[in-house]
N, C-alpha and C positions, 0 to 999 in steps of 0.2 A: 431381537432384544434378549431373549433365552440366552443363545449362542449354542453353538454346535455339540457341545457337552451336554449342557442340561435339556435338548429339544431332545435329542436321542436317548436321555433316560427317562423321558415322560412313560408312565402306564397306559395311560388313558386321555383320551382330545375328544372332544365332543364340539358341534358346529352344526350349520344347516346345510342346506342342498346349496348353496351358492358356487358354485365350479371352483373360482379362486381360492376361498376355504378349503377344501377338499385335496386340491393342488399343492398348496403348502403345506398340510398337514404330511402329504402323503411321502411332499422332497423332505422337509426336516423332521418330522419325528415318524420315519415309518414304521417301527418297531411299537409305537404305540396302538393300542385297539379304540381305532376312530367310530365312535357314538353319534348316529345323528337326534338332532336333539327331538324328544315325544312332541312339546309344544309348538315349533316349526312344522314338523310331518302333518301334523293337525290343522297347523293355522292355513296351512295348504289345503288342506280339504274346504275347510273355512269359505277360502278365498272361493272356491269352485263354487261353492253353496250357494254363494252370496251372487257371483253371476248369474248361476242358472233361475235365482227367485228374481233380480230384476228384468232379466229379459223374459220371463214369464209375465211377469206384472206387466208389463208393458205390450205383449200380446193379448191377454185377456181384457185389457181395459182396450184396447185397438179395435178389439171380435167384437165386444158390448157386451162381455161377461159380466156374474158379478165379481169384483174387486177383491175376492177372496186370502190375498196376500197381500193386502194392504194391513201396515203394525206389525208383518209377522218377519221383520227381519232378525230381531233378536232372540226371536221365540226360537228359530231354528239355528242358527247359532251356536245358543248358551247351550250347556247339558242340562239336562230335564233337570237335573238334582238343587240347579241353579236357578230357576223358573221361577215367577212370582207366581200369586195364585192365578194372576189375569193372563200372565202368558203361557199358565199350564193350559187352563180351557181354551186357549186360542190355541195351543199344539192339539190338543184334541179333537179340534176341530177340522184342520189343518188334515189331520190323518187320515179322514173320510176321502178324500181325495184324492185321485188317481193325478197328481202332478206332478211332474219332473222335481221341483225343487221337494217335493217330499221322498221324491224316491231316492234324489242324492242324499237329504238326510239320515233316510233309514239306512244307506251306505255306508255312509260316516258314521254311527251310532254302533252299525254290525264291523266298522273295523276298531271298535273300542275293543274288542275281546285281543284284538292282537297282543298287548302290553299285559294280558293276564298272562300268556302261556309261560311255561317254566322253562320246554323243553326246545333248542331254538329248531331242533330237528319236526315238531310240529308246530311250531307259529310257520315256520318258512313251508309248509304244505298249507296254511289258511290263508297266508298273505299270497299265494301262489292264485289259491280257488277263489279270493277277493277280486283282484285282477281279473280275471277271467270275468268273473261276476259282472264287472265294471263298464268292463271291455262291450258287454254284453249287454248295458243299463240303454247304449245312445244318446248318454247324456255328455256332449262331448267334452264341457270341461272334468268329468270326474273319469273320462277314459283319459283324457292329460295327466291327472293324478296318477291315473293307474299304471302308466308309462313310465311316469320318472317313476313310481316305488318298485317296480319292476327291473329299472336300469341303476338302484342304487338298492337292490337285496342283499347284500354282502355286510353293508355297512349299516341295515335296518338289521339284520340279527344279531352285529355286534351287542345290542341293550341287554339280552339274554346272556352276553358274556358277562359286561359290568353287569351283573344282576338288578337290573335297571334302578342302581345309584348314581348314575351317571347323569346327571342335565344340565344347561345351562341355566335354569333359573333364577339362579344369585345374580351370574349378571345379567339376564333381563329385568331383574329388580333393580340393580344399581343402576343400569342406565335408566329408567325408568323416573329413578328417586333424581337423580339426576338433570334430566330434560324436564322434568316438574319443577325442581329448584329453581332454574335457570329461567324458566317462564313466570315465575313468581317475584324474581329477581330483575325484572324486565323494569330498567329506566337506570339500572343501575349498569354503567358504560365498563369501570376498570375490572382489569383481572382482578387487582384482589377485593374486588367488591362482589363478584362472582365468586371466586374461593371463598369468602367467607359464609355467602349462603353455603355453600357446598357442605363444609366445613359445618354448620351449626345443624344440616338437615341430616345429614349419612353418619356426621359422629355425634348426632344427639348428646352435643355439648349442653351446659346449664346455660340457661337465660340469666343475664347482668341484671342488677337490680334500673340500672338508667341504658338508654340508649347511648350516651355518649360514653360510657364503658368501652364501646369496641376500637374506641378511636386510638 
């Protein structure tokens, strides 16, 4: 859609770990420094977390344990900063515990320093002893993590190039604002009945004084 002019003056591309992405970025604009994006590399860890707490839960309640990570899916999830006060004390709780799904947390919590470093010459010796670290947990969805960020280190230091101004945010917001619209919009069949939610929710256009206004 670019065209071959403007994909080859791009600066900067930012995208997740999906192959296809990374493949095009790589044929039409390679001169650009490809960003993968913080909230993707995260939501991946996410995803890891969130396995290893329910086949946890579902072994301890199997043994005749107590139920100890039962509520606490969000708890470990959200960043602590994010926590109500009930899912703070259930993290608290949470940590007395020698279990897997705490230990992938505590993982994912020690690879928040990544995005602090300045110099990409030491985040790529942390995210190096992370791995390692990982590798070393047996917790095997977060050695999968640890695998793919190992097999895409080139393009996780690029954030240190953009001085990590680079994300996709915006449009995970707009599709977002988006796919809300459109579910809210639901009974309404024509395209321009969909454009016009689109249109009143993402250009926070003024509300008409009557409904038959838009007609």
């Amino acid at each position: 859609m670019l065209g071959k002019a403007r994909s080859a003056a791009l600066e900067f591309a930012c995208s997740d770990m999906w192959k296809p992405y990374l493949a095009v970025i790589a044929e039409c604009a390679g001169r650009a420094v490809h960003v993968l994006d913080r909230y993707h590399v995260m939501a991946q860890m996410n995803k890891a977390i969130d396995e290893v707490r329910a086949a946890e839960a579902r072994r301890l309640k199997a043994d005749g344990h107590e139920p100890v990570l039962k509520h606490s899916r969000w708890v470990l999830l959200k960043r602590p900063e994010n926590l109500t006060e009930k899912q703070t004390a259930k993290l608290k709780e949470l940590l007395r515990y020698n279990l897997k799904a705490v230990r992938a947390y505590l993982l994912r919590e020690e690879f928040q320093r990544f995005w602090e470093y300045r110099s990409p010459y030491w985040a790529g010796r942390f995210l190096r002893d992370w791995c390692a670290k990982a590798m070393r947990s047996r917790i095997e969805p977060m050695k999968k993590v640890a695998r793919m960020l190992r097999s895409h280190e080139g393009l996780l230091l690029n954030w240190f190039e953009a001085k990590g101004t680079i994300s996709a945010g915006s449009v995970e917001g707009l599709n977002y604002n988006a796919k809300l619209t459109m579910k809210k919009a639901y009974g309404f069949q024509t395209v321009r009945g969909v454009k016009i939610a689109l249109y009143h929710r993402l250009g926070a256009l003024p509300e008409p004084r009557f409904a038959h206004e838009f007609c």
